[in-house]
BALOBA-1460 file (C-alpha; in Angstrom, 3 decimals):
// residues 143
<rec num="1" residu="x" x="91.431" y="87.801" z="138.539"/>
<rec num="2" residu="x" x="93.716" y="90.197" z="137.074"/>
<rec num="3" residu="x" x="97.251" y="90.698" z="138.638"/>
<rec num="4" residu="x" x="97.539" y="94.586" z="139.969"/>
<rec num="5" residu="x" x="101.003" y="96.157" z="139.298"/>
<rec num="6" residu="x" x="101.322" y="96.918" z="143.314"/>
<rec num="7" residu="x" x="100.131" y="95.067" z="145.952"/>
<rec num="8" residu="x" x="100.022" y="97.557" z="149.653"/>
<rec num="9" residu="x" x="100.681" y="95.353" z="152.782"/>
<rec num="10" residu="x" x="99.108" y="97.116" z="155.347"/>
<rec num="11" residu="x" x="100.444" y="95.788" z="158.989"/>
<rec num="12" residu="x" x="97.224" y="95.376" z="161.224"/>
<rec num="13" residu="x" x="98.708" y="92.956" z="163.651"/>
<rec num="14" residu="x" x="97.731" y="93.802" z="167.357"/>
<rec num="15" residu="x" x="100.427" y="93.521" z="170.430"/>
<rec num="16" residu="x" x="99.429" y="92.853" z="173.744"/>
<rec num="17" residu="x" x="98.615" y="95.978" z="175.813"/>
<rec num="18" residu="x" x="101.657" y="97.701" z="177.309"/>
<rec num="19" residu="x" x="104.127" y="96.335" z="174.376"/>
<rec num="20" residu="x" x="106.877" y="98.959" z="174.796"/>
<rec num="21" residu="x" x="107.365" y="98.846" z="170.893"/>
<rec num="22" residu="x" x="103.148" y="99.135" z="170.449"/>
<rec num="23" residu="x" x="101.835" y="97.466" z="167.580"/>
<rec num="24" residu="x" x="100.336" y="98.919" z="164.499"/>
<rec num="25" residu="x" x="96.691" y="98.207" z="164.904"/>
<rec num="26" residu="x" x="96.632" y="100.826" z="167.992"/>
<rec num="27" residu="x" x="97.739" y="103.126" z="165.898"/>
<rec num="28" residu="x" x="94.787" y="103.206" z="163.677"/>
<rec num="29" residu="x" x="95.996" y="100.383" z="160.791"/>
<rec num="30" residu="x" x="92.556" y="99.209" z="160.395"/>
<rec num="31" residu="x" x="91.802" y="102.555" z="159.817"/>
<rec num="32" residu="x" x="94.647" y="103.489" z="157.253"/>
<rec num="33" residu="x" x="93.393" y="100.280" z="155.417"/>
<rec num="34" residu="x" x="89.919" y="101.265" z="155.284"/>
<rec num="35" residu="x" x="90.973" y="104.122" z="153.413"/>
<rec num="36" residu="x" x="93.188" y="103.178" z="150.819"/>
<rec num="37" residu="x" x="90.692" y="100.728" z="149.878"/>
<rec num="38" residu="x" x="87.953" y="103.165" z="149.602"/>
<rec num="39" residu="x" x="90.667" y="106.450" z="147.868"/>
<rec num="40" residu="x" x="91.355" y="103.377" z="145.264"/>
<rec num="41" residu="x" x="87.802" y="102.098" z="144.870"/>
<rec num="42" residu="x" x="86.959" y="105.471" z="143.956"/>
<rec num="43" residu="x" x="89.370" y="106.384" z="141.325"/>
<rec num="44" residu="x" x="88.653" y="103.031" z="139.627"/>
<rec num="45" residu="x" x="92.137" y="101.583" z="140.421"/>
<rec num="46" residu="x" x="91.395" y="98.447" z="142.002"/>
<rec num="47" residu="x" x="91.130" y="95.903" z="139.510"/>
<rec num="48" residu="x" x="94.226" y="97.035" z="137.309"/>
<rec num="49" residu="x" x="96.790" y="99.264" z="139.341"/>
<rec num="50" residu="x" x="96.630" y="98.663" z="143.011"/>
<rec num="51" residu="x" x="95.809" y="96.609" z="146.213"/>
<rec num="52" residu="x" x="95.187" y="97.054" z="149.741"/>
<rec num="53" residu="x" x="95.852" y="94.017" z="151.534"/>
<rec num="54" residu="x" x="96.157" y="93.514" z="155.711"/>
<rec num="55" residu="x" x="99.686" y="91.655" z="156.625"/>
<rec num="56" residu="x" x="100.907" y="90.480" z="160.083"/>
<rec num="57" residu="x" x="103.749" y="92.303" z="161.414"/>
<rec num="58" residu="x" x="106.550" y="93.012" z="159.217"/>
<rec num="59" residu="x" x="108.579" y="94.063" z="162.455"/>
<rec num="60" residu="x" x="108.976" y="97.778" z="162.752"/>
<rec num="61" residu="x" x="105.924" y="97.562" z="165.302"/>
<rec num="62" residu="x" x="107.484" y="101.173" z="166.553"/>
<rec num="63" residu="x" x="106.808" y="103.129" z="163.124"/>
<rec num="64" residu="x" x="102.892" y="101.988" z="162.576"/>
<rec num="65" residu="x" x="101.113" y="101.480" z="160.392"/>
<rec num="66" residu="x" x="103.291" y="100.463" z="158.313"/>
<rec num="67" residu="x" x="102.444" y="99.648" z="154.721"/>
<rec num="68" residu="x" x="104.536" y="97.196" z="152.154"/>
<rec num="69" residu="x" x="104.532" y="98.315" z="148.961"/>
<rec num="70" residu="x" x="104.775" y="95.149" z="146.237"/>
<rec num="71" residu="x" x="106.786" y="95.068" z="143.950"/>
<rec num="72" residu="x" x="108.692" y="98.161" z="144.698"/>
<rec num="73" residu="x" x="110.489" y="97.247" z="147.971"/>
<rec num="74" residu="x" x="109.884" y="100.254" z="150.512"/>
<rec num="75" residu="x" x="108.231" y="100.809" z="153.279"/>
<rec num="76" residu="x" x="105.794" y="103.867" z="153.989"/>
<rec num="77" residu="x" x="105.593" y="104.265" z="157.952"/>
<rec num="78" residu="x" x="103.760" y="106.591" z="160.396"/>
<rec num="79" residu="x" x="100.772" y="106.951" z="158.093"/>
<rec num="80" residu="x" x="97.728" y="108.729" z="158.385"/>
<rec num="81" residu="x" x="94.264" y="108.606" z="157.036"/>
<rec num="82" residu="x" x="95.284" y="111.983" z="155.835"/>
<rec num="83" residu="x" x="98.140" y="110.801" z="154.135"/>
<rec num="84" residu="x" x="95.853" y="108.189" z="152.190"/>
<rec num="85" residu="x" x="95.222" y="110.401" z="148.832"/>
<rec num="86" residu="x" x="98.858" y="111.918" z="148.600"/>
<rec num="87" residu="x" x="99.822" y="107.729" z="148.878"/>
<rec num="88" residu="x" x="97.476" y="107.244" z="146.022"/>
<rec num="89" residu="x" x="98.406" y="109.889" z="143.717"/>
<rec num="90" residu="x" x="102.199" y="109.334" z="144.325"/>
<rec num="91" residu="x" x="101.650" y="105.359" z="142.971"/>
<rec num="92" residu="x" x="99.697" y="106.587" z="140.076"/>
<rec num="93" residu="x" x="102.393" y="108.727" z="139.259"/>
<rec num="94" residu="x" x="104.866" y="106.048" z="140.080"/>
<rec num="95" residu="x" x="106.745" y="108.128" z="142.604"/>
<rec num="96" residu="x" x="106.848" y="107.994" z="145.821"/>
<rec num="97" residu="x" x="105.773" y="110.651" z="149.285"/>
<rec num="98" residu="x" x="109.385" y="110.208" z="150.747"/>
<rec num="99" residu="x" x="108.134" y="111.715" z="153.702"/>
<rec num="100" residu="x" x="106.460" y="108.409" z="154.668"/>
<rec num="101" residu="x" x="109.201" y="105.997" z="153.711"/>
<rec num="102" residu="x" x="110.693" y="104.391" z="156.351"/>
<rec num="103" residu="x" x="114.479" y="105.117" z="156.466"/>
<rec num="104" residu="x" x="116.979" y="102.407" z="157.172"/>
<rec num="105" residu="x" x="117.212" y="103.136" z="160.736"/>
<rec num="106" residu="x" x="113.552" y="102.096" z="161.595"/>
<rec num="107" residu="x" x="114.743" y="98.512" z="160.057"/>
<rec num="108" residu="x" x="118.058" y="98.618" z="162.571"/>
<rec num="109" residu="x" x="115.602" y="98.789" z="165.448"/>
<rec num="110" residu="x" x="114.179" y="95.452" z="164.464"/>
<rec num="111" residu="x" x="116.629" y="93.542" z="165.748"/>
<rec num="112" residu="x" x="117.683" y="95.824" z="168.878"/>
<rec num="113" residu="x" x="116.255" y="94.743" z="172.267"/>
<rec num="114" residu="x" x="114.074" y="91.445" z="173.151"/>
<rec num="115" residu="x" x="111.978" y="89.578" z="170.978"/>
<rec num="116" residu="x" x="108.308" y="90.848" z="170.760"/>
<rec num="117" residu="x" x="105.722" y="88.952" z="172.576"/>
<rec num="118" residu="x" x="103.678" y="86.778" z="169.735"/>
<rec num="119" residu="x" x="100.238" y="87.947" z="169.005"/>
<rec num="120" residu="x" x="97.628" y="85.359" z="169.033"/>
<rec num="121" residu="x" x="98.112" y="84.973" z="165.515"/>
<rec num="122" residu="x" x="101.564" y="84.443" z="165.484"/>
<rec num="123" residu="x" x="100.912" y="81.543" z="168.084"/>
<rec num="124" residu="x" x="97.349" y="80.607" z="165.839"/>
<rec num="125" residu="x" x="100.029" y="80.274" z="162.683"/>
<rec num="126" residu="x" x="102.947" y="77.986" z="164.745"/>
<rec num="127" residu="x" x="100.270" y="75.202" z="165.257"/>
<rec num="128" residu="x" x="98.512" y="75.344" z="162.409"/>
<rec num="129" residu="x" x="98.186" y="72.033" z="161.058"/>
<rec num="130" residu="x" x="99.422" y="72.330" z="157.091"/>
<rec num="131" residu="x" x="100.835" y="75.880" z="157.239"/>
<rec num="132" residu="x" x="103.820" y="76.276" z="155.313"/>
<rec num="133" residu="x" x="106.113" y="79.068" z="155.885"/>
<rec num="134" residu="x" x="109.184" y="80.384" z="154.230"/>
<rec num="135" residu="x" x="111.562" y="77.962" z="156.524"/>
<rec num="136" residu="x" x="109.341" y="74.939" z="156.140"/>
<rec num="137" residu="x" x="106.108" y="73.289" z="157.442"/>
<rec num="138" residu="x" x="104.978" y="74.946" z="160.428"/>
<rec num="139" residu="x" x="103.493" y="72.903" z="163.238"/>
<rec num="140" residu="x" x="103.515" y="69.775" z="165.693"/>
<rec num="141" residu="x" x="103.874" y="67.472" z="162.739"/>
<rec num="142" residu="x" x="107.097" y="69.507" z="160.910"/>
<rec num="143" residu="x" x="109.908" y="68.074" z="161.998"/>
């Protein structure tokens, strides 16, 4: 499989109803990532330039969806379906819509208030027997 220069993260994780910070699946994620994969199916991008992938929450629940762009390093936030083609044609020109990037004050937020509730996944991935995270084995066996 060939290696795509950019790799979009698109945050699909799902809060528990009544999250004050929401999450970005109910704010249409699933949606947004439908989308991009069928904008860069269609131009013939897929294989060579470009990849929609889901993530887990990358923490700026409050700004969903929120997509990762890899290897750049930003953050597009707020997006639409609509904004799906102008995202598309800004990576193929290898700029970027700096409406959607998320400025540096979304990322202060992250660590302002209580910890978020974990998802089921979150929970799924802490007792997973063998999963390794960027600390370390996760699990009952890590020690």
């Amino acid at each position: 499989m060939p290696q795509r220069k950019r790799y979009l993260f698109v945050c699909v994780n799902r809060r528990p109803e009544g999250t004050p910070k929401g999450s970005c699946a109910e704010r249409g994620a699933a949606e947004v990532h439908a989308a991009l994969k069928l904008e860069i199916g269609k131009r013939g991008l897929a294989r060579t330039e470009m990849r929609p992938c889901t993530a887990g929450c990358i923490d700026v629940c409050w700004a969903g969806p929120v997509i990762a762009v890899e290897p750049d390093g930003y953050f597009y936030g707020r997006v639409t379906v609509d904004d799906v083609p102008a995202i598309v044609d800004a990576l193929v020109a290898g700029e970027r819509v700096e409406r959607l990037v998320l400025p540096s004050e979304d990322f202060d937020m992250a660590s302002a208030g209580p910890p978020l509730p974990l998802t089921v996944r979150d929970e799924a991935a802490q007792t997973a027997p063998g999963v390794v995270l960027r600390r370390g084995p996760a699990g009952p066996e890590a020690g």
